[in-house]
C-alpha positions in Angstrom: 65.5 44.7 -14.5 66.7 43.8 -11.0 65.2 46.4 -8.5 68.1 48.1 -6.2 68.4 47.7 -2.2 66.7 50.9 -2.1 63.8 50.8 -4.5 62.8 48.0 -2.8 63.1 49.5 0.4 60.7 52.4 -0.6 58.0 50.1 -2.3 58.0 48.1 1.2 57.6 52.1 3.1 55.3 52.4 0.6 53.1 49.8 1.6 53.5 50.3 5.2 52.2 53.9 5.1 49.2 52.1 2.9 48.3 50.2 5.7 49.0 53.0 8.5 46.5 55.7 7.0 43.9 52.8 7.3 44.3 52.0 11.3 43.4 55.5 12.7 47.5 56.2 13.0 49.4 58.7 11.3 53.4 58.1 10.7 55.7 61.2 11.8 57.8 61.0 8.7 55.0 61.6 6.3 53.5 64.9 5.6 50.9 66.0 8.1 47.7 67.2 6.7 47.3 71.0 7.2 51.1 71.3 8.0 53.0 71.0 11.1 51.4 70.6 14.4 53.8 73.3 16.1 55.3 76.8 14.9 57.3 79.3 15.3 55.0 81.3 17.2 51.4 81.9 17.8 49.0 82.0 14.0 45.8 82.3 15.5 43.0 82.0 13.1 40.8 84.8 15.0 40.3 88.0 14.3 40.3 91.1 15.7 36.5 92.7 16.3 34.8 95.6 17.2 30.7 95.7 18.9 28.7 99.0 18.6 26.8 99.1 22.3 24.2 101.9 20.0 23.9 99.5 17.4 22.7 96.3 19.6 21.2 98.2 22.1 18.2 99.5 19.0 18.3 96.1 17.5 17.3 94.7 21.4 14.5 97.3 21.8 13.4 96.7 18.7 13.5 92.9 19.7 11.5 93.6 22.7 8.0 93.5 22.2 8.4 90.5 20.1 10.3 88.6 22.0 8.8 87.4 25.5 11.3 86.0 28.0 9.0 82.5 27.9 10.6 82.3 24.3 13.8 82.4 24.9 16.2 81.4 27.7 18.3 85.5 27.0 17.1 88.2 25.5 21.0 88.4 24.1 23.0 89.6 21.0 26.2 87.4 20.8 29.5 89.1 19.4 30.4 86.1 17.3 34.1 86.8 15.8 34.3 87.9 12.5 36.6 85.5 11.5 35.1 82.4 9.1 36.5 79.9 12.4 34.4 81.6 14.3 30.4 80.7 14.4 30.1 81.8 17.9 32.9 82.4 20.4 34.0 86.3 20.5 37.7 84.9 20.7 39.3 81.7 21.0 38.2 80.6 24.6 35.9 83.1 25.8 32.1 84.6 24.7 30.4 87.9 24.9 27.3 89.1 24.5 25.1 92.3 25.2 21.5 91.2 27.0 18.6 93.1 28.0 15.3 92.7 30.7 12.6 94.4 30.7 10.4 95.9 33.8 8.3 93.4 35.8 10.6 90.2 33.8 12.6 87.7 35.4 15.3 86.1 33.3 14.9 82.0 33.9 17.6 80.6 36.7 20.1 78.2 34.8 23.6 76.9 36.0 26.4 75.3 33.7 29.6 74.3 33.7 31.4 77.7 32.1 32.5 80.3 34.7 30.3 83.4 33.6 30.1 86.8 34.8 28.4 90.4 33.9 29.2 94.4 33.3 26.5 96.0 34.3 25.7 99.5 31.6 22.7 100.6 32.0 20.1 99.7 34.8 16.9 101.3 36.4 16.9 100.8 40.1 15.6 97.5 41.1 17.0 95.4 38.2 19.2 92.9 39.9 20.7 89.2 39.5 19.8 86.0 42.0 23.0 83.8 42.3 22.3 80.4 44.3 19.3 82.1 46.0 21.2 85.5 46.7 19.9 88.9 45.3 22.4 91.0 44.2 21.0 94.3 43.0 23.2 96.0 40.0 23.8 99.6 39.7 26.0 100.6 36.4 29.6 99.8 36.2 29.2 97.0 38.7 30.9 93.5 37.7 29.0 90.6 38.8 30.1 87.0 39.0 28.4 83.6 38.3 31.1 80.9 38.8 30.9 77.2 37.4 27.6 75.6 38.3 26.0 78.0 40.4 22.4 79.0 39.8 21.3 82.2 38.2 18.7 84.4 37.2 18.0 87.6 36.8 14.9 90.4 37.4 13.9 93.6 37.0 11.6 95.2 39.7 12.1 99.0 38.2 11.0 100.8 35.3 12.8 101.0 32.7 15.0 98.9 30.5 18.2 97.3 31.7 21.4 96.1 29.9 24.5 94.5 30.7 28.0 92.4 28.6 28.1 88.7 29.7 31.1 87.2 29.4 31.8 83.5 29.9 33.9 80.7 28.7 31.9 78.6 27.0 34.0 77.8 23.9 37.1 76.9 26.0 34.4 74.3 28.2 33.5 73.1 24.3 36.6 72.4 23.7 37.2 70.4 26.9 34.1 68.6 26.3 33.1 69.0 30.4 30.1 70.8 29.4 26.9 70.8 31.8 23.8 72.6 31.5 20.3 72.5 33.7 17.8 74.3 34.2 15.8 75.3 37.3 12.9 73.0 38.4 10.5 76.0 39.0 12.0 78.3 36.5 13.1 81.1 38.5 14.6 81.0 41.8 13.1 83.6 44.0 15.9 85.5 46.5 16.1 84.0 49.8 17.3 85.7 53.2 19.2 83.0 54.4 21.1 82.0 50.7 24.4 84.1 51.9 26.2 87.0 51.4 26.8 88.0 47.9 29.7 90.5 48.3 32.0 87.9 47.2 30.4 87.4 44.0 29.8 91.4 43.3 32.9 94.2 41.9 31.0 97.9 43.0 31.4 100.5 40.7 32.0 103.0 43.5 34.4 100.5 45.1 36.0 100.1 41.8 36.2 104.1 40.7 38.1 104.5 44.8 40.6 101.8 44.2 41.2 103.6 40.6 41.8 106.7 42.1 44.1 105.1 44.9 46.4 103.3 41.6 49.6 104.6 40.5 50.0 104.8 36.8 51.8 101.1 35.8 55.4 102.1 35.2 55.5 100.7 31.4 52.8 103.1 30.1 50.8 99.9 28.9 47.5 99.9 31.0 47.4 103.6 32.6 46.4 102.9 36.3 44.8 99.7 36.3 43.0 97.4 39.5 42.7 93.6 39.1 39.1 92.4 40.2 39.8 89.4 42.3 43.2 87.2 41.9 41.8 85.7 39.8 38.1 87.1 40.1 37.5 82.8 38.3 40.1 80.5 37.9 39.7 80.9 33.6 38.9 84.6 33.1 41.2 87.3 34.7 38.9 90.5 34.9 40.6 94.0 35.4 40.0 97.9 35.4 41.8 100.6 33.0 41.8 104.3 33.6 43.3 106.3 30.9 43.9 109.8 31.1 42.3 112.2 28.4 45.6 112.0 25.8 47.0 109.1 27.5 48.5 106.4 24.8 49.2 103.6 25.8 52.7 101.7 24.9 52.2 99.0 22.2 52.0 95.3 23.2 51.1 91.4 22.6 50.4 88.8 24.8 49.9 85.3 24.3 46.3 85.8 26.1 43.3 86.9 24.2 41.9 90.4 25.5 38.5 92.0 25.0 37.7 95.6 25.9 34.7 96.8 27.1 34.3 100.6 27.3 32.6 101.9 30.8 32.7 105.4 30.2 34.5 107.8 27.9 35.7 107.6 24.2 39.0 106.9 22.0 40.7 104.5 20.0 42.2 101.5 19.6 45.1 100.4 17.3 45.1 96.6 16.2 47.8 95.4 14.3 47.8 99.2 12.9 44.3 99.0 12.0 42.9 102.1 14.2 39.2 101.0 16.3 37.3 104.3 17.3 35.0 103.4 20.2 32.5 105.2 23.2 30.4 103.9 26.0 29.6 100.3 26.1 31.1 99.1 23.1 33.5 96.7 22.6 37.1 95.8 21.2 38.0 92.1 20.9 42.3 91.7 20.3 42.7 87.9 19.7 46.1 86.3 20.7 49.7 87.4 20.1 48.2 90.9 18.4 50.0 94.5 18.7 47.7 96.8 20.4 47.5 100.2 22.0 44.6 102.3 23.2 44.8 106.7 22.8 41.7 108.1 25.0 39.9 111.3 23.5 38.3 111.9 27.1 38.9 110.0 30.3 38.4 106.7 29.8 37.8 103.4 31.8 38.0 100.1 30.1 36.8 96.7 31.9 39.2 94.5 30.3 38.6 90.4 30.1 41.0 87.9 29.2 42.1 84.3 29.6 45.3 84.8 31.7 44.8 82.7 34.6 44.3 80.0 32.6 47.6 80.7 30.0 49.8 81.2 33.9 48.0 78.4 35.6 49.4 76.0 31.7 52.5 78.0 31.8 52.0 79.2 28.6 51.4 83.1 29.3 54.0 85.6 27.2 54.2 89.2 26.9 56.3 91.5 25.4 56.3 95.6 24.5 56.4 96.1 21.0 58.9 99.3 20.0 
């Protein structure tokens, strides 16, 4: 039987998609493994996730007397996401995690390539951080930065127990592949008088609750009154502060940019993709990408809220939109 023009056409495609899938390439007309490699709109594989600040602040004290700080380079609890993509990162491009020092420890200095940063909760006078030499002492509700490859330690001249959220960009640096790590020749770098002045590198809760009670409520009922730290406080992670009225509920919205919440004072709830969040001090609410959320306060609330916008305006990627 005499083969047509076109069966021999597709027994010669045939052979030529043999001998593509064996050189690395990968022909557009074929199927793609794991489907197409655009869509309609964003179908992120996170999830969204919620931290008890009770819960891991017992697990660290328990922790403590086991744990010396010559063990370990962070007394820390990560929030890894609960999603099965997830073994680490809290959402897509950013981490978090809840850390604790003890009285009369110093927390080895470090420096990496992620731009990092800190919300202070709960601190005894005298615990503080050293950033490239500088001592920056931390009171509650402060916000402290640690850009890209500066060094950093922490210390705790006080007495009692301090803790604190890190937040840094590690997983979007993994994915990048720039990643850099070292650690300091003697261990901990001691403050020094002449290293600078910190005030750049520092948000002050009592500078932060004035310029909250200065802000107008933002006119689309989305973030109550609301104060950016820094423009951007780092170039990857845009850093801002929420005040919600006891009552207040907050219009319903998604944004291409993935948001975590950290509560600094007060209670209420959040509603993700209709699945209502109760949270109090120091806990936190991780929304992942393009999800509907809104927040209703029980008390007077103030949220620290972290995201990757910068980054998504820098790429041109950022949307928003109310959701009705």
């Amino acid at each position: 039987m005499v083969s047509t023009k076109a069966e021999v056409a597709e027994g010669e495609l045939e052979r030529i998609n043999d001998e593509i899938s064996g050189l690395s390439l990968l022909a557009g007309w074929t199927d793609r493994p794991g489907g197409p490699s655009m869509w309609s709109e964003p179908r992120g594989v996170f999830e969204p996730g919620a931290w008890r600040y009770a819960q891991a602040r017992e697990l660290l004290e328990r922790s403590a007397p086991l744990l010396t700080m010559e063990q370990t380079e962070r007394r820390n609890l990560i929030l890894v996401n609960p999603s099965a993509a997830s073994n680490y990162a809290t959402v897509r491009t950013q981490v978090l995690a809840y850390q604790m020092i003890l009285p009369g420890e110093h927390a080895r200095t470090h420096r990496h390539s992620p731009h990092a940063g800190r919300l202070v909760l709960d601190v005894d006078p005298g615990a503080y951080t050293v950033v490239n030499g500088m001592k920056i002492p931390m009171t509650s509700g402060d916000v402290v930065l640690t850009p890209s490859w500066h060094w950093h330690g922490h210390g705790h001249d006080g007495n009692e127990a301090a803790f604190w959220i890190d937040f840094l960009d590690v997983p979007l640096v993994q994915l990048l592949d720039p990643m850099f790590f070292e650690p300091y020749p003697d261990g901990f770098q001691a403050p020094s008088s002449t290293a600078g002045d910190p005030e750049s590198l520092i948000f002050r809760w009592v500078d932060t609750v004035a310029r909250l009670d200065a802000a107008a409520p933002d006119p689309d009922g989305i973030y109550g009154r609301r104060i950016e730290l820094g423009s951007p406080a780092l170039p990857t992670i845009g850093l801002s502060m929420q005040r919600l009225e006891s009552g207040f509920v907050s219009t319903p919205f998604r944004s291409t940019a993935s948001h975590q919440y950290c509560v600094v004072e007060g209670s209420g709830v959040t509603v993700v993709d209709g699945r209502e969040v109760e949270w109090a001090r120091g806990d936190v609410i991780a929304v992942p990408s393009w999800t509907t959320h809104s927040h209703r306060a029980h008390s007077e609330a103030t949220l620290f809220a972290i995201n990757d916008e910068p980054l998504q305006r820098y790429c041109g990627y950022m949307r928003s939109e109310i959701v009705r």
